[in-house]
C-alpha positions as CSV (number, residue, x, y, z in Angstrom):
1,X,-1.6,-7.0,-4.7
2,X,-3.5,-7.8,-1.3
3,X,-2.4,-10.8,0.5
4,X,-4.5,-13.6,-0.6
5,X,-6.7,-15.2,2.9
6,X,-7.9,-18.7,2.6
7,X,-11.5,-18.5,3.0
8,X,-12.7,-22.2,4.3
9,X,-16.2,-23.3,3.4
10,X,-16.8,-26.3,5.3
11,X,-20.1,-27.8,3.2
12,X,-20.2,-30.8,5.6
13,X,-21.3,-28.9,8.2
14,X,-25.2,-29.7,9.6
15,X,-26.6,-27.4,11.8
16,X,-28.8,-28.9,14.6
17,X,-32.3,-27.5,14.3
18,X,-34.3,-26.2,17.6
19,X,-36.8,-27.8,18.4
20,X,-39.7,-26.9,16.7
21,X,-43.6,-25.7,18.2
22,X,-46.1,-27.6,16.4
23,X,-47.1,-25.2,14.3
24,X,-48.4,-26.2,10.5
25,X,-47.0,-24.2,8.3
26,X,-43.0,-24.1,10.1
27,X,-43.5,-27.7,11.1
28,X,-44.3,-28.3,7.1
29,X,-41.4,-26.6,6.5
30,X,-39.1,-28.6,8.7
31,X,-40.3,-31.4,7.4
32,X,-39.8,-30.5,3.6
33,X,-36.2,-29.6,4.6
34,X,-35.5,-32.8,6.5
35,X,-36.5,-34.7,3.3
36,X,-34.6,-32.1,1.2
37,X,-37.2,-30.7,-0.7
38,X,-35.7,-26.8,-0.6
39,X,-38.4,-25.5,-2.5
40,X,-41.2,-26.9,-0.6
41,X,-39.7,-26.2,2.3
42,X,-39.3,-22.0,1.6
43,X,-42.6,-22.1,0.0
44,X,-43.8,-22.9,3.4
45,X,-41.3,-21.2,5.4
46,X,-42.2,-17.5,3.5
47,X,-45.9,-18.0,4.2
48,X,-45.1,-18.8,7.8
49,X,-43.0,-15.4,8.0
50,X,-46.2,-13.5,6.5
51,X,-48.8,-15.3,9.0
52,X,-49.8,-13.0,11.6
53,X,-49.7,-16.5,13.9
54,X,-46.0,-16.7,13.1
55,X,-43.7,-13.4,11.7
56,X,-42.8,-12.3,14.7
57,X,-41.4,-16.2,16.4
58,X,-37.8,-15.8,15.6
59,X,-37.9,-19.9,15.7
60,X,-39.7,-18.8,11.5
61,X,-36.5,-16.7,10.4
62,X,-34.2,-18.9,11.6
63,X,-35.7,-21.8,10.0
64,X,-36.1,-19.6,6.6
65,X,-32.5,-18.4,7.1
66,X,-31.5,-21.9,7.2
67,X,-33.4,-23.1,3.9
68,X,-31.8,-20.0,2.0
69,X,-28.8,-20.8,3.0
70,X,-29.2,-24.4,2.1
71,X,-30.8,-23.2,-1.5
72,X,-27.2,-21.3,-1.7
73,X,-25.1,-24.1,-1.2
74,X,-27.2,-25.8,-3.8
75,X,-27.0,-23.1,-6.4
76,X,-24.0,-21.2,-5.8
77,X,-24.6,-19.0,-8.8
78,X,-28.0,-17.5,-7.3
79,X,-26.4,-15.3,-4.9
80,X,-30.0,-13.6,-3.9
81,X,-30.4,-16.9,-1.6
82,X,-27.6,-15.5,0.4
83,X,-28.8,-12.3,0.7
84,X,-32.2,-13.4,1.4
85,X,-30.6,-15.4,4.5
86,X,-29.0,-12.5,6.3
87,X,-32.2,-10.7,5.9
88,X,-34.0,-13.6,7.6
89,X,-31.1,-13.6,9.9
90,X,-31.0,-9.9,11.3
91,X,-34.9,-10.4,11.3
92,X,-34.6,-13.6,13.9
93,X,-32.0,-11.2,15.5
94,X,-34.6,-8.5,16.1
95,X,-36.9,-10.8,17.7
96,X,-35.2,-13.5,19.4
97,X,-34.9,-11.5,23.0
98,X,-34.1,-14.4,25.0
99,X,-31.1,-15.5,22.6
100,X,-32.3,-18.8,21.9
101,X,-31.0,-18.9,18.3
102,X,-28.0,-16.8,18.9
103,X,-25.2,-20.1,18.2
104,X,-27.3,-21.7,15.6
105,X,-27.2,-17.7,13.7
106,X,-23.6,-16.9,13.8
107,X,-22.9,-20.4,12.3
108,X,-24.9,-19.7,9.4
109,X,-24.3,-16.1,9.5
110,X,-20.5,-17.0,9.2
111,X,-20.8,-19.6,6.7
112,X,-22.9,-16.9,4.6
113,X,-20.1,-14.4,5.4
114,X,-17.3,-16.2,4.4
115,X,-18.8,-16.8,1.1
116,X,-19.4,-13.1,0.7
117,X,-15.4,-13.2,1.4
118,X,-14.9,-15.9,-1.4
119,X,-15.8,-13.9,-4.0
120,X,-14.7,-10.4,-2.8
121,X,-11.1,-11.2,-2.9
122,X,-11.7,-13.5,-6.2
123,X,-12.5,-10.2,-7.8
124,X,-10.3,-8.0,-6.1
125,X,-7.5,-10.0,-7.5
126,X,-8.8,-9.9,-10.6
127,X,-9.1,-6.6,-10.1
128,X,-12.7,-6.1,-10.7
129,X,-13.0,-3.8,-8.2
130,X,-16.5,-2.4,-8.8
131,X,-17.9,-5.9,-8.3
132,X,-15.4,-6.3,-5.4
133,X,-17.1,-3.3,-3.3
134,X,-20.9,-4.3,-4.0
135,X,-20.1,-7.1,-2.3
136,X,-18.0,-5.9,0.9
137,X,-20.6,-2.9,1.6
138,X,-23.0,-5.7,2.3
139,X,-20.7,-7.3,5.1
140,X,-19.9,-4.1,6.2
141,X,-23.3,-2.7,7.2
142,X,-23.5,-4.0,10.9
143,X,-20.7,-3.0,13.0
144,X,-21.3,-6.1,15.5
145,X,-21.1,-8.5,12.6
146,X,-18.4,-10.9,12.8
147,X,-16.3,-10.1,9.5
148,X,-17.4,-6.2,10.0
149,X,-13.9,-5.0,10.1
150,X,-12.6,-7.4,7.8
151,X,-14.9,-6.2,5.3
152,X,-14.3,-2.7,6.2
153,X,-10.7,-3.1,5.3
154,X,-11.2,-4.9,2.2
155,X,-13.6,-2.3,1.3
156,X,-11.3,0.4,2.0
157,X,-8.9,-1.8,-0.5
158,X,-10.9,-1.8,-3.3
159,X,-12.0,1.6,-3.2
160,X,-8.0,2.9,-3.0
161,X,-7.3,0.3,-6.0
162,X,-10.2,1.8,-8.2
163,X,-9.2,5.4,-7.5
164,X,-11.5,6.0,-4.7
165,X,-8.7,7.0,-2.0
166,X,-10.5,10.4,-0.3
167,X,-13.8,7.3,0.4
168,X,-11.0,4.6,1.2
169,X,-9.1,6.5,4.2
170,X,-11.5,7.1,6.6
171,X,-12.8,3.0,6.2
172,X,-9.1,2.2,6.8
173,X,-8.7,4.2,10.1
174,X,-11.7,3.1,11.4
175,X,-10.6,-0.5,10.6
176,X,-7.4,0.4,12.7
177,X,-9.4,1.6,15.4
178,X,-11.6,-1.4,15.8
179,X,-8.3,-3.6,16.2
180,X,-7.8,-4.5,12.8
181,X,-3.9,-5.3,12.0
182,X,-2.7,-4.5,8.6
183,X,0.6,-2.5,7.2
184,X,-1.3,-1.2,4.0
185,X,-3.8,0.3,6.9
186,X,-1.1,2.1,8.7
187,X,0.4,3.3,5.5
188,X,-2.4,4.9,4.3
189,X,-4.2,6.5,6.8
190,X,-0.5,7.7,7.4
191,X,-0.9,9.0,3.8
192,X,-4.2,10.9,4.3
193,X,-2.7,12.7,7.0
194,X,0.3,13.8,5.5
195,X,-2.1,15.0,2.8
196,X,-4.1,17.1,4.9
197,X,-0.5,18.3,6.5
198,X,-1.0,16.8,9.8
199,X,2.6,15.9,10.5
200,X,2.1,15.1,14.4
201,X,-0.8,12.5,13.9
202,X,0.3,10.5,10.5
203,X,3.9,10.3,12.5
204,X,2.3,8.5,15.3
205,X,0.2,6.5,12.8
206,X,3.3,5.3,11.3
207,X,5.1,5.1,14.6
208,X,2.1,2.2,15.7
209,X,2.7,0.6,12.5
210,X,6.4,0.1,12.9
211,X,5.5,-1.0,16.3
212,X,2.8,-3.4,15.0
213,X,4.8,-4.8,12.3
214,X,8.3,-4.1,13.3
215,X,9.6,-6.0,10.1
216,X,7.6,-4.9,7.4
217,X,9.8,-3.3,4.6
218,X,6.2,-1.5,3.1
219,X,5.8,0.4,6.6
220,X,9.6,1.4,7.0
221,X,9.8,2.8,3.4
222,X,6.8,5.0,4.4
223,X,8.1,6.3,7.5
224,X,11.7,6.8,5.7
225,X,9.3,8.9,3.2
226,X,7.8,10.9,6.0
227,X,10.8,11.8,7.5
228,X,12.0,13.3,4.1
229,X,8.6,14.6,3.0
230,X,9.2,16.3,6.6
231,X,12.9,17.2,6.1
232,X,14.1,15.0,9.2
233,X,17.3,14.2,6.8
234,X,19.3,12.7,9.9
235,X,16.6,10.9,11.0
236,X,15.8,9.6,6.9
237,X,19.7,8.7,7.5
238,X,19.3,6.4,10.5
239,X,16.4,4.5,8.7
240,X,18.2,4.7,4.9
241,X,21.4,3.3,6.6
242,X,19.6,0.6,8.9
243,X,17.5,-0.4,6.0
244,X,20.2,-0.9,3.8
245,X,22.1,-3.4,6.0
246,X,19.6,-6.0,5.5
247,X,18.7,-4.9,1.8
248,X,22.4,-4.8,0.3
249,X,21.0,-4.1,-3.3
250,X,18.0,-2.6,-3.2
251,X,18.8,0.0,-6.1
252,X,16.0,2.0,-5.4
253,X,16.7,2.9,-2.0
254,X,20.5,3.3,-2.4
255,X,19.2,6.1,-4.7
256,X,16.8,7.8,-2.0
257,X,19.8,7.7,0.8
258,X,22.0,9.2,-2.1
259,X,19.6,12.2,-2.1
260,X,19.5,12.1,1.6
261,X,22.9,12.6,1.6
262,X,22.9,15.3,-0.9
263,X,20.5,17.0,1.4
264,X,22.3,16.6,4.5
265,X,25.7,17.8,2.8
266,X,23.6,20.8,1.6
267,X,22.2,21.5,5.0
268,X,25.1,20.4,7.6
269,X,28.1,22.4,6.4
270,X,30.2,21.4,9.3
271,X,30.1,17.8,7.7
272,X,29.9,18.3,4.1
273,X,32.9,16.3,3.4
274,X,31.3,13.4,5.1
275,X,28.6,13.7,3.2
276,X,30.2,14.2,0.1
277,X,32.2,10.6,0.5
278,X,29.0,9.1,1.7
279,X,26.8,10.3,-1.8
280,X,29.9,8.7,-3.8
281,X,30.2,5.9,-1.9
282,X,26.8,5.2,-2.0
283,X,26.4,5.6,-6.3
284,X,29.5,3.3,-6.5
285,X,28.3,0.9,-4.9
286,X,24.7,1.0,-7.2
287,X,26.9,0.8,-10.1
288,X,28.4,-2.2,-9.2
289,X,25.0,-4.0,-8.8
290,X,23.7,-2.3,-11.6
291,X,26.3,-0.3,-14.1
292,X,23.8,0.7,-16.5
293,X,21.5,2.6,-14.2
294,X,21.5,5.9,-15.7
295,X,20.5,8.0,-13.0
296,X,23.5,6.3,-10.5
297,X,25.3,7.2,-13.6
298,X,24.3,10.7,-13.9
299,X,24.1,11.1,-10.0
300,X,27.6,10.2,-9.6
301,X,29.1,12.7,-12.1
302,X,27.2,15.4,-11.0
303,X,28.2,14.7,-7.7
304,X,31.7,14.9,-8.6
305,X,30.9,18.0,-10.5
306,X,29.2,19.9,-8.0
307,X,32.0,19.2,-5.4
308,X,34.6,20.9,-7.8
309,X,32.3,23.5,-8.5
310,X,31.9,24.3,-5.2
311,X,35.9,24.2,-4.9
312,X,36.1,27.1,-7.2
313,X,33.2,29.0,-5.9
314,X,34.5,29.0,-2.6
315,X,38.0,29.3,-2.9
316,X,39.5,33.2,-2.8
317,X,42.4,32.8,-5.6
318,X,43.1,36.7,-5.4
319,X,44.4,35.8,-1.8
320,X,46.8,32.8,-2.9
321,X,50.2,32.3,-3.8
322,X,50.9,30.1,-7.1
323,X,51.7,27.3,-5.0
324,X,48.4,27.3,-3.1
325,X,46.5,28.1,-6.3
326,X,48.3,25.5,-8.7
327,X,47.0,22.4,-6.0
328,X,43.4,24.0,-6.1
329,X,43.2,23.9,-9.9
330,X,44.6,20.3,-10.0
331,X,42.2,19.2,-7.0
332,X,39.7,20.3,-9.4
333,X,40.3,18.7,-12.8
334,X,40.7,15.7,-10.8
335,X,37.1,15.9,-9.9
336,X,36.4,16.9,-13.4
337,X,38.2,13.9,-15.2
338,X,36.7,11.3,-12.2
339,X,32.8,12.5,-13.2
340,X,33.7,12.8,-17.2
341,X,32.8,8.7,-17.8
342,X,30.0,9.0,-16.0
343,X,28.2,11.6,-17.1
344,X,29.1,10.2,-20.9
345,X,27.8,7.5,-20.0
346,X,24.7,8.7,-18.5
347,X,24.0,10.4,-22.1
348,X,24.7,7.6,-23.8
349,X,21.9,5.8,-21.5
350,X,19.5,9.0,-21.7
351,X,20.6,11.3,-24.8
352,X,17.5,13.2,-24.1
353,X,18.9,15.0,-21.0
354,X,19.1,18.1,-21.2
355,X,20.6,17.9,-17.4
356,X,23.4,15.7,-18.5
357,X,24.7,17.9,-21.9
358,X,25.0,20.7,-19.6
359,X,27.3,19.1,-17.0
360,X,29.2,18.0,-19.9
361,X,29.5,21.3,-21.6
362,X,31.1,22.5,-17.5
363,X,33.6,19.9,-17.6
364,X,35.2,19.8,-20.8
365,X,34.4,24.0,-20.4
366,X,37.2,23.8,-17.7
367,X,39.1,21.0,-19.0
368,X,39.7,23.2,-22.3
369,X,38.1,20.2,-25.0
370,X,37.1,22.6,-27.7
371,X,36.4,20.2,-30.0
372,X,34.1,18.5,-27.8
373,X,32.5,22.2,-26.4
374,X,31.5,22.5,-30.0
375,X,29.8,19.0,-30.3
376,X,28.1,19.3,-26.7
377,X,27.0,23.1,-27.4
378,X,25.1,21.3,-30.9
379,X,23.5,18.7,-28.9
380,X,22.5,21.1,-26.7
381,X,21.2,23.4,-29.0
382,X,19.0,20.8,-31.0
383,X,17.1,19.7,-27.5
384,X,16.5,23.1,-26.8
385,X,14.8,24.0,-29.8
């Protein structure tokens, strides 16, 4: 959902008209609009702008632009007035070298725009995203408009949102580059990069971001995806760890810095134990804010598992005396009987893993439970068939 703008349309808003030459047909028109006969007054107006006498003084397009965009406010549900005005008004542009119209334009070019605004974001949160775009590639034509990159972002928006990301990335960097400010920008210009496997430039994408918006939970849970997309686990850490102190019981993160630490007790041996106690530590405390999440569940046991897996595998028990041996074995069922609940419980939560039957089968395997070998080997054999 985009943040919603409030889009002010302020309708009591006259315009002071130029003074205009005494010429018949655009003096007729001024005075049909001063008496507020709209009609009359573009009837008049649109065969000044095809006289040969007059289509080329920009005082005719502003005058028309200002009648269509009177005719707009009037009938709000003919949009064609408003397009009709900011083709009168890039035509007054064109021709009005010495600027005279230039204030009296941008007001009614920005009343016209914010309109166009209106109704873009009413239908991009209705998620009528089709409509949405026809309307922001009309804002977004003229790179010295006003609203140009705001359209341009919004644009970008709705094409992302209706499946259009490869057209929606390049809008959103160029919006970034011309100064607009959003996290959803960062984040996904961030994204196209990564896709294209430029590490180096969606890193400093999402290093401006942070920077930018040094709060923003979106644009740290990107860059803590970066880091393990680029398997910077201790890095990932820091940012799991510092996210975490301000969002005590945010499940879903205290699952990705569970993984982190699975990763980093996989890959820094010297500190395995560390990580080990940090991995439990971390699905404990889950299970406390939420005790039926079956993945804590079933991350926790195997957890617990794996560590007295690896005790076995690692351990030389030709080399030991009984003593030695006897304290291995018991360090082991421990870990066995401590992941046992959880891992029951995760079946009971998702009897369809396959995953979760198997640890099952290890532990009561080495805890000598043949009656409950025979029941898990069953299970096991039914999914698999």
């Amino acid at each position: 959902m985009i943040n919603n703008k409030c889009w002010l349309i302020f309708w009591c808003v006259i315009l002071s008209l130029p003074a205009l030459s005494q010429v018949s047909m655009v003096e007729k028109a001024y005075n049909h609009l001063k008496a507020n006969e709209l009609e009359k007054s573009l009837e008049a107006i649109e065969r000044a702008a095809s006289h040969e006498t007059t289509r080329k003084d920009p005082k005719t397009w502003y005058l028309k632009a200002y009648v269509l965009k009177e005719l707009f406010r009037a009938h709000l549900d003919s949009p064609t007035y408003r397009e009709q005005a900011l083709q009168a008004l890039s035509q007054c542009k064109q021709l009005d070298n010495k600027q005279t119209f230039t204030e009296d334009c941008d007001a009614i070019a920005s009343f016209i725009y914010i309109s166009y605004m209106n109704d873009a974001i009413q239908y991009l949160n209705a998620a009528k995203y089709t409509e949405a775009i026809a309307l922001l590639q009309t804002l977004a034509k003229d790179s010295t408009d006003t609203y140009y990159t705001e359209a341009l972002y919004y644009n970008a928006y709705a094409h992302l949102m209706s499946g259009k990301a490869a057209q929606a990335y390049p809008m959103f960097e160029k919006a970034l580059q011309m100064g607009y400010q959003d996290p959803l920008a960062y984040e996904q210009v961030a994204k196209f990069y990564m896709e294209q496997g430029n590490t180096a430039r969606a890193d400093a994408i999402l290093q401006q971001g942070n920077s930018a918006f040094p709060s923003n939970e979106q644009l740290q849970i990107a860059m803590l995806n970066y880091h393990m997309a680029t398997r910077q686990y201790h890095k990932a850490e820091t940012l799991v760890e510092n996210y975490l102190s301000t969002h005590t019981a945010d499940v879903e993160v205290m699952l990705v810095a569970g993984t982190i630490y699975e990763k980093l007790f996989q890959q820094d041996t010297a500190r395995a134990e560390k990580y080990f106690l940090k991995r439990k530590s971390t699905y404990l405390n889950i299970l406390k804010i939420a005790p039926d999440n079956a993945v804590a569940n079933y991350n926790l046991g195997i957890t617990l598992y794996n560590q007295a897996v690896s005790i076995i595998n690692t351990t030389d028990v030709y080399s030991m005396d009984i003593v030695a041996f006897d304290h291995v074995l018991g360090s082991c069922t421990a870990l066995f009987k401590e992941a046992l609940p959880y891992l029951q419980k995760a079946y009971k939560l998702a009897p369809d893993n396959l995953n979760t039957l198997k640890a099952l089968e290890g532990i009561y395997y080495n805890l000598n439970d043949q009656e409950q070998i025979v029941w898990v080997k069953d299970k096991i054999k039914t999914l698999e068939q």
